[in-house]
N, C-alpha and C positions, 0 to 999 in steps of 0.2 A: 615447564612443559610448553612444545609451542605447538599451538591447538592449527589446525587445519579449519581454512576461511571456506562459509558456505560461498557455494559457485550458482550464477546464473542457470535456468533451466530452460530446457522446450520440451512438449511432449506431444509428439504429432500425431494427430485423429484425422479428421475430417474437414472441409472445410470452411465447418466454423471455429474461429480463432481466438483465445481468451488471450490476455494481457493484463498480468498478476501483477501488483507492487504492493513491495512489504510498507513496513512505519520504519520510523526516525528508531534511529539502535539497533534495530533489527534487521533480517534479513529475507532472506529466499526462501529459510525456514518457515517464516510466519506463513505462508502461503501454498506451502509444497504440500500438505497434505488435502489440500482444494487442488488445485490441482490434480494431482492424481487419482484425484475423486473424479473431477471431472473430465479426465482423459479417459476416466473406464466406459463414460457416459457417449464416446465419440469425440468431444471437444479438442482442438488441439490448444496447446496452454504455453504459454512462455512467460518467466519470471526476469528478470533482469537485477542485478546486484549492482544500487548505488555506490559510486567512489566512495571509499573512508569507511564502508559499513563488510562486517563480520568479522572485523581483526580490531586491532586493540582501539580503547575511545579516543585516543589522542590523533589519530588519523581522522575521524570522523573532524577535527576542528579544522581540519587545513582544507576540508571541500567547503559546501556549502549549496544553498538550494538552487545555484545555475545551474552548477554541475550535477545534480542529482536532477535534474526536470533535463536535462540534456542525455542521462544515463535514459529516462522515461523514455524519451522522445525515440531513441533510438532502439528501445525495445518495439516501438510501435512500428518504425520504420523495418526493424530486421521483419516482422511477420511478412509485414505489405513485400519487401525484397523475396521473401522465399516464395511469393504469389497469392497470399490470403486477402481476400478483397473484402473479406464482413469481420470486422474485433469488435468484442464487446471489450469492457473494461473493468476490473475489480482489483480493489484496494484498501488496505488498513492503515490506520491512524492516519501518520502523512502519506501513506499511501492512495487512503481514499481522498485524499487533499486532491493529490495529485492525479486519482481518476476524475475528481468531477474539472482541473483543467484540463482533460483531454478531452472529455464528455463537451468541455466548452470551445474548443477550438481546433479540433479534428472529429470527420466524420466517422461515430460508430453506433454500433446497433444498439448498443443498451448501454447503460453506466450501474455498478454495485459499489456503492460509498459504505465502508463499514465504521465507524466509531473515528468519524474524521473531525479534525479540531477548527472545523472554521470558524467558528466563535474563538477567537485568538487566543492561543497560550500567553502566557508571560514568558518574558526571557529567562527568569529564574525557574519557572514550572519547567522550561526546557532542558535547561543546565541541569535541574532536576530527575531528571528522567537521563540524559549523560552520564550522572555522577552515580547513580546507583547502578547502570551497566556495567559502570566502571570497575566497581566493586566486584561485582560478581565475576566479571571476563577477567579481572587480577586471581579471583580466589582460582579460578578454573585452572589460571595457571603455573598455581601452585606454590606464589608468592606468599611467604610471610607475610604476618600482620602489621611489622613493623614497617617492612620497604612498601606495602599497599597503603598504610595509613601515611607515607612519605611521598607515591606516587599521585595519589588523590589531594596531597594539600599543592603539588606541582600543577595537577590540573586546575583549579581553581585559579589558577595566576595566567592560564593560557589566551591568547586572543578569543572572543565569541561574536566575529563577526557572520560564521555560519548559522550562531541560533541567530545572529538578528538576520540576516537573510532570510530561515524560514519563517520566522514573524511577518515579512514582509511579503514574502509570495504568499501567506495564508490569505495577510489582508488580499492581496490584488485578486486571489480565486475567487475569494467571497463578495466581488464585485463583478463576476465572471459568471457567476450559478444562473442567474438567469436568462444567459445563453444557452442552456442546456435544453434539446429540444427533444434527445432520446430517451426514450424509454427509461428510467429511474429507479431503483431497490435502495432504499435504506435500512442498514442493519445495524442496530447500536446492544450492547449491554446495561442493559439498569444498573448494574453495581462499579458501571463506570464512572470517572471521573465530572463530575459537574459540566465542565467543558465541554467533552462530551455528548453529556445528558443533554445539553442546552445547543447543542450545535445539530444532532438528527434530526429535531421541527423543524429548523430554519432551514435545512438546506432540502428536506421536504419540500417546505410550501415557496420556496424560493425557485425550484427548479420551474422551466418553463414548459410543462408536458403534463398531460393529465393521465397519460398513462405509468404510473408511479404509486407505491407501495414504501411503508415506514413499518419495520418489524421491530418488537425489545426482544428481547433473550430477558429472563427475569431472576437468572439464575449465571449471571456470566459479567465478566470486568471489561477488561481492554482489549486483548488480542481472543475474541472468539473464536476465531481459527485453531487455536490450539485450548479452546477451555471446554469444560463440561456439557455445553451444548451446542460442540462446534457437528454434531451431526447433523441437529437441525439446521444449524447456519446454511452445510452444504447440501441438505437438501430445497433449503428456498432459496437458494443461490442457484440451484440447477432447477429449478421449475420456472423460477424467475427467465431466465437465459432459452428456456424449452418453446417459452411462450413469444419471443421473438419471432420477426419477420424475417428470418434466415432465408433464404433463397433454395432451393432445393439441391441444386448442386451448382456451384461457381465451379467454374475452371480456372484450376491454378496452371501460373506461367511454366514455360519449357522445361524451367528445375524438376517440376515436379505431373511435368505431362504424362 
């Protein structure tokens, strides 16, 4: 069965601009029901779909984390082109990797890091997290047991020069964090990963701004956005965001005069 790839999003409100990015394996999904939370709220929200991610795992090995911080980069850009001049930024796993560098070296209003690994995975915790995608995006598709447990010993043999890339851009952020001069929400899961658990303090007390907040979920793992308590998630993601210095009204450029 050949499954249908989630697609990039925008949902336009007002103009304050959000700029969503999913984790590592994941996609547009991870974030679309924030989003559209937050579009009902007035926000306008756009999601951008990293190379290699929401179709099968073996594509994910051929990008790697230039190309996916290049997919970022031009998420932020397409906002600022449609004439949005205040983004905040929120992100999960390598997502919010990847909010606190935009947080670090582009101008925005606020930064939301959700359960981001800057305390460095291993290359195998990574492969790890690949390899059980993998599995499930094979079962979705309807593969036998046989050709799946034939396909994942093919995977194992593939080049991993994209997990050592994102090894490497995690180190370079987390040398980056204390650039960060806006406004801050850290959101992590207790029943998450150690890594994890161990990376929301530091990128807490790492950040450079005293206006900054560290929430747990005590009931919730890795992707809060879609667990048990992702209602609270989006409601202190959107109090968080309320309490910004948003402008009262930007004018956006002649697209959208």
């Amino acid at each position: 069965m050949k499954l249908l790839p989630p697609q990039p999003f925008t949902l336009e409100g007002d103009h304050r601009a959000i700029l969503l990015l999913h984790g590592f394996t994941g996609s547009t999904k991870d974030v679309k029901k924030l989003g559209q939370y937050l579009n009902k709220q007035g926000y306008t929200c756009h999601a951008p779909m990293y190379r290699g991610h929401g179709v099968s795992p073996e594509e994910i090995l051929k990008y790697g984390a230039k190309y996916w911080w290049e997919d970022v980069t031009r998420g932020y850009h397409h906002l600022k082109d449609l004439g949005y001049e205040e983004i905040a930024v929120v992100g999960i796993s390598l997502g919010g990797v990847f909010t606190l560098k935009v947080g670090a070296e582009f101008p925005v209003k606020g930064v939301v890091a959700m359960c981001a690994p800057i305390k460095r995975r291993t290359k195998e915790g990574l492969f790890e997290r690949l390899y059980n995608y993998a599995k499930v995006y094979k079962q979705f598709e309807g593969k036998d047991e046989k050709q799946i447990a034939e396909e994942l010993e093919a995977l194992k043999e593939l080049p991993r020069e994209a997990i050592v890339e994102v090894q490497k851009m995690i180190q370079h952020t987390s040398e980056e964090i204390e650039e960060i001069h806006a406004p801050t929400l850290v959101l992590q899961g207790e029943l998450d990963d150690s890594i994890y658990r161990e990376s929301a303090p530091y990128i807490y007390e790492t950040v450079e701004t005293d206006a900054k907040e560290l929430i747990w979920y005590h009931n919730s793992g890795h992707i809060i956005t879609l667990g048990k308590e992702r209602e609270k998630v989006f409601a202190d993601t959107l109090h968080f965001l309320d309490e910004l210095d948003w402008s009262e009204n930007v004018k956006k450029n002649k697209l959208h005069a």
